[in-house]
N, C-alpha and C positions, 0 to 999 in steps of 0.2 A: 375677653378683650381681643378685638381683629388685630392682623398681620401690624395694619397702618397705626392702631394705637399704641401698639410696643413698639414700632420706629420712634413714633413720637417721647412714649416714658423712657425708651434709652438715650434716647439723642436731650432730654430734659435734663437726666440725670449726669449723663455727659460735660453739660452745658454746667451744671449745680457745681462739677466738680472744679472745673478750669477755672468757674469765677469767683468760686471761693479760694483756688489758688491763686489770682492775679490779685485778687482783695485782700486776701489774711497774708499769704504768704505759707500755706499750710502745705507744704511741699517743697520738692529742691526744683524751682524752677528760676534759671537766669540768678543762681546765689541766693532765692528764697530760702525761708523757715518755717517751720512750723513756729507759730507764737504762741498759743494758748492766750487763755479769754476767761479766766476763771472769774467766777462773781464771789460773792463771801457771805457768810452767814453766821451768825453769833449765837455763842452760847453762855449762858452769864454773864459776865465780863467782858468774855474774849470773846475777839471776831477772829476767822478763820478762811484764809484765802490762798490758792493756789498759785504761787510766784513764776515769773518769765525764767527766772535762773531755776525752776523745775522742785522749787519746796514748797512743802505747806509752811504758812507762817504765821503767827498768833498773836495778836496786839491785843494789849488788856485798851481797851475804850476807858479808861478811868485815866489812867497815867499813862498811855502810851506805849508804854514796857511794852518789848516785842523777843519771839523767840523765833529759830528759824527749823526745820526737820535737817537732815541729811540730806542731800541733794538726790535727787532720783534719778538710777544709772539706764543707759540706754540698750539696748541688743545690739549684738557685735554686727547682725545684718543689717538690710537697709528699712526705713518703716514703710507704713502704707501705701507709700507716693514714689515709690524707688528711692530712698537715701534714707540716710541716719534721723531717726526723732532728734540727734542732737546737732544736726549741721547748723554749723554757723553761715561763713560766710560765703559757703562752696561747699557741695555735696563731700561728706566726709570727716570734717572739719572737725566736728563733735569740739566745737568751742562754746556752744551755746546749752542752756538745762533742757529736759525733756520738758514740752509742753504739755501745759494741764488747762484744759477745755474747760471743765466739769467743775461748779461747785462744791467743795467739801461739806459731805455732809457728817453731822454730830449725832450720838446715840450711845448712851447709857457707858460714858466714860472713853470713848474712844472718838477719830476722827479716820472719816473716809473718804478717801480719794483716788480719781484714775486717772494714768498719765499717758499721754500718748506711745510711750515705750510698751503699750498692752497689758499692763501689770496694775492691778488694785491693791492698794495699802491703807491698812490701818494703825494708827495712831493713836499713844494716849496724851489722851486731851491734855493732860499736864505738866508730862516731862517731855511730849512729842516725838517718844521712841519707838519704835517700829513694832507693835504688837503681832501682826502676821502678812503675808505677802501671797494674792494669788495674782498668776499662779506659780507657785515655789522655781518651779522650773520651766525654762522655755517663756515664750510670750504669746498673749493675743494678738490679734491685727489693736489699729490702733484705737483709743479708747476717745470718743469726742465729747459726747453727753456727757452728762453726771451721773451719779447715783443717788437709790433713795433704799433707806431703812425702814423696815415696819416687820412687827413681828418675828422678831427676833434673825431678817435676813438684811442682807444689802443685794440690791437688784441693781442688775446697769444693762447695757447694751455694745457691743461693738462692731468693727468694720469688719468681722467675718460672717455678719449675719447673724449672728446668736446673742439670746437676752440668756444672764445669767441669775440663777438666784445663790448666793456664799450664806455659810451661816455665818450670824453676825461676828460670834465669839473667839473663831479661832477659823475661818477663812473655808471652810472646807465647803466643795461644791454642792449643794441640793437637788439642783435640776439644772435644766437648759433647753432653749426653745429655738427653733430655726425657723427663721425670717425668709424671705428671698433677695435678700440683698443689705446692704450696708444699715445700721442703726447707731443714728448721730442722736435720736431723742433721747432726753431723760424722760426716766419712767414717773409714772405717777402713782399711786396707790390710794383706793380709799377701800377699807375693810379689806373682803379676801380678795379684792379683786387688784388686777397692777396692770396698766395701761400705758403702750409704747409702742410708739412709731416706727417706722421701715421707709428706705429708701424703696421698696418693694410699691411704695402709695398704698400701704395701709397702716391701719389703728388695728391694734389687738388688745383685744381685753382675756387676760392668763389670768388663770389661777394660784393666788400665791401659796396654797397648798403645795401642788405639785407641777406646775406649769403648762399644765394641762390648757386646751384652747379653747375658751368660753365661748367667745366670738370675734367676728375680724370684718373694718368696712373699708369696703375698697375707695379711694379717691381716684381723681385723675393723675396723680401728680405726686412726687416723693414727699415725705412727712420724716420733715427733721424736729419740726417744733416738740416743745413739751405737753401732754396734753395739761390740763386744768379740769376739775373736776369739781361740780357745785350742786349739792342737791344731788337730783336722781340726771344730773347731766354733766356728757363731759364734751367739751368743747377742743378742736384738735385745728390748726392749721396747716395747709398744703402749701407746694410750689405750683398746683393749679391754679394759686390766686385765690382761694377758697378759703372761707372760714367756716367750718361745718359745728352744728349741735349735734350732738345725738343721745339717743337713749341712753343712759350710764348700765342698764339693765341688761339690755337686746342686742345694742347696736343700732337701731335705726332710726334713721335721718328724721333731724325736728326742722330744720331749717339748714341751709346756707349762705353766706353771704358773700361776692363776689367784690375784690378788690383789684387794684392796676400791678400788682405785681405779691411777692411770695411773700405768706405769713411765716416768718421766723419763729418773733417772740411767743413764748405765753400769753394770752389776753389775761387782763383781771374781773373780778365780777364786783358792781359793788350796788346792791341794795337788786334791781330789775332789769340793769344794764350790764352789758356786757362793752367791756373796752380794749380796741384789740389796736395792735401796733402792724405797721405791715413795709416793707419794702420801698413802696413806694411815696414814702416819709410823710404816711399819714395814719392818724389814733382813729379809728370810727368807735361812734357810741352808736350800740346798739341793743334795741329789743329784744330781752330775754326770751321771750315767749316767744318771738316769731323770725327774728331774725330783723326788721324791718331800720331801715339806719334813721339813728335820731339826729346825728349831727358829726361832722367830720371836723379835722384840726391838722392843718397842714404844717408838719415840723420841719421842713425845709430840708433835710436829708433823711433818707432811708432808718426804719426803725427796727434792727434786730435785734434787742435788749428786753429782756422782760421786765415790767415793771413792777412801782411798790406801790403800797398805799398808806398815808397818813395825814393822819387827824383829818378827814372829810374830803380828802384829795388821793390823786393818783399822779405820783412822780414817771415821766417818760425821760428817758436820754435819746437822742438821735444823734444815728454815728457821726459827725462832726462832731459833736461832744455839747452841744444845748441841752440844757436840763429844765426841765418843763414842768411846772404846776398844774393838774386841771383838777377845777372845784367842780366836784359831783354835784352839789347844789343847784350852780348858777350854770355850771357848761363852760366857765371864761377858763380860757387858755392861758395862762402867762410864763414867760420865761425866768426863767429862776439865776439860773447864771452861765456863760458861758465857759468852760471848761478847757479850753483852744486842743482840746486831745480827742483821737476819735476813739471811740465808745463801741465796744462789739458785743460784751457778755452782760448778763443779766447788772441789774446794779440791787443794792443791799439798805436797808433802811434800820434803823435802831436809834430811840428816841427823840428823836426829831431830825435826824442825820442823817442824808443821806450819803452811801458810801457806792465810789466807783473807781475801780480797779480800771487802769490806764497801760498802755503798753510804754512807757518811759518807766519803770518801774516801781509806778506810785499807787495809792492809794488817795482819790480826793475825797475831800469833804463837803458836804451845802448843808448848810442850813435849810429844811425844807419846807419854811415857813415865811423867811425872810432873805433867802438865796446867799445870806453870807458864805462866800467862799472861806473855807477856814485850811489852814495851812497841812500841803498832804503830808501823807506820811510815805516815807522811802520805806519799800519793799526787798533793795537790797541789802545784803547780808555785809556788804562793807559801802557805809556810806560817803 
């Protein structure tokens, strides 16, 4: 890369960070916070989500029964952005819980999550007690992605540039890989292989053996998204406006497709189509094979939320809080319900419901069939 193209990716990444602080509030800027954006994901029963007051929390989907973890403590220093993960309403303040970004994820009796305090915890899935804590002492930079389980580890990524591998059962470190820069993506994994993004504007495909570096493709542009992986492809989004294929094998390029601003989300795949959500508050459906766009859908605000899919459709949120139907079928768009909350992290689906985690402390509901709004559920611990 020339002199002019690293002005440009620092001055990008620059740019990536200000405006996710003026938008989220992910810093102490002018009495900002970090908020966290947790999405949820279910296991049995229970769904499983990471709370603005800094807990995991567990709602049986049957009856509603909810339980809450221990609050998640913060480091006596300041976090990522100069201040406390716990600043409330002014740098210091530690009135508010550590933000948790990152999906919780579930495996084999326990739950796993990272909080912006740099510290991954797990959890059992039942009584929601603190099974082990890395790391024991001290903290990482801040933790923004999620995590993902496979093979007996949990993998993440953090804002000091390093992907970790922890073994599952008892927290203790395996490997670690250095990035050139910040790692907000959650990793993916399919077989030995664990694929995960760098502010650095690359994809790396590690080894989940040993973290060893299989291969790595350069973009133009920082890579926060998650990748998605289908077949022998895995599909990754840039803040070059780019939606790249690539080999899941190699590394190299099947296609890209070029959009009006930064892919966030995860795209979904469903059947020969690829559906990708992007910044510039529109879904493109496109051509597995080539990249080529079949049909665009203008959601009227900005799309950084991963989407679901059910029963023949794919659920979209756009950050104003619209919740959107598209029939794989037909291609018709239609709006499901309006939500009046803006929408920032992935949203969650489980039988026939969709579930999105709101920054008022709630949990909403749709019906994903018929858009009934059905009545949310309070995520705080005193309602």
């Amino acid at each position: 890369m020339g002199q002019s193209k690293r002005r440009i990716a620092k001055l990008l990444i620059l740019l990536v960070v200000l405006v996710i602080i003026s938008l989220t509030g992910l810093g102490c800027v002018s009495g900002l916070q970090p908020i966290g954006w947790s999405g949820g994901t279910v296991s049995g029963d229970t769904f499983f989500v990471g709370s603005k007051e800094g807990r995991l929390v567990a709602i049986n989907v049957i009856d509603e029964g909810r339980q809450w973890s221990e609050a998640i403590k913060a480091p006596a220093q300041g976090g990522g952005f100069g201040c406390l993960p716990t600043a409330g309403a002014g740098c210091g303040t530690g009135s508010a819980g550590v933000a948790i970004y990152g999906t919780p994820v579930v495996a084999d009796g326990l739950v796993y999550i990272g909080g912006y305090n740099g510290k991954v915890y797990a959890y059992n899935s039942v009584s929601l007690e603190v099974r082990w804590v890395y790391p024991r002492e001290d903290y990482l930079e801040p933790i923004v992605g999620g995590l993902v389980a496979a093979g007996g580890k949990v993998c993440f990524g953090s804002s000091d540039g390093m992907v970790y591998a922890l073994d599952a059962a008892n927290g203790e470190k395996q490997w670690e890989f250095a990035t050139g820069d910040k790692v907000w993506s959650t990793p993916s994994v399919d077989g030995s292989v664990l694929f995960v993004g760098s502010f650095d504007g690359k994809l790396y495909a590690l080894n989940m053996a040993d973290g060893s570096l299989k291969w790595e493709f350069t973009t133009e542009g920082s890579v926060a998204a998650a990748p998605l992986v289908d077949g022998d492809t895995v599909y990754i989004g840039s803040f070059d406006r780019h939606l790249y294929a690539l080999d899941a094998a190699t590394g190299a390029m099947k296609w890209k497709f070029m959009g009006e601003n930064w892919f966030w989300a995860r795209p979904a795949v469903y059947g020969n189509t690829v559906y990708a959500g992007c910044l510039d508050g529109k879904v493109y459906a496109l051509n597995a094979a080539n990249g080529g766009k079949l049909a665009e859908f203008d959601l009227g605000s900005p799309v950084s939320s991963s989407p679901v899919l059910s029963d023949g459709a794919i659920i979209f949120a756009a950050r104003e809080g619209g919740i959107y139907r598209l029939n794989v079928s037909s291609n018709e768009l239609g709006l499901l319900a309006d939500i009046g909350e803006e929408v920032y992290g992935p949203i969650s689906g489980h039988n026939g419901i969709v579930y999105i985690h709101t920054q008022d402390l709630s949990l909403n509901r749709v019906n994903a069939n018929t858009g009934a709004v059905l009545m949310p559920i309070s995520l705080a611990i005193k309602d």
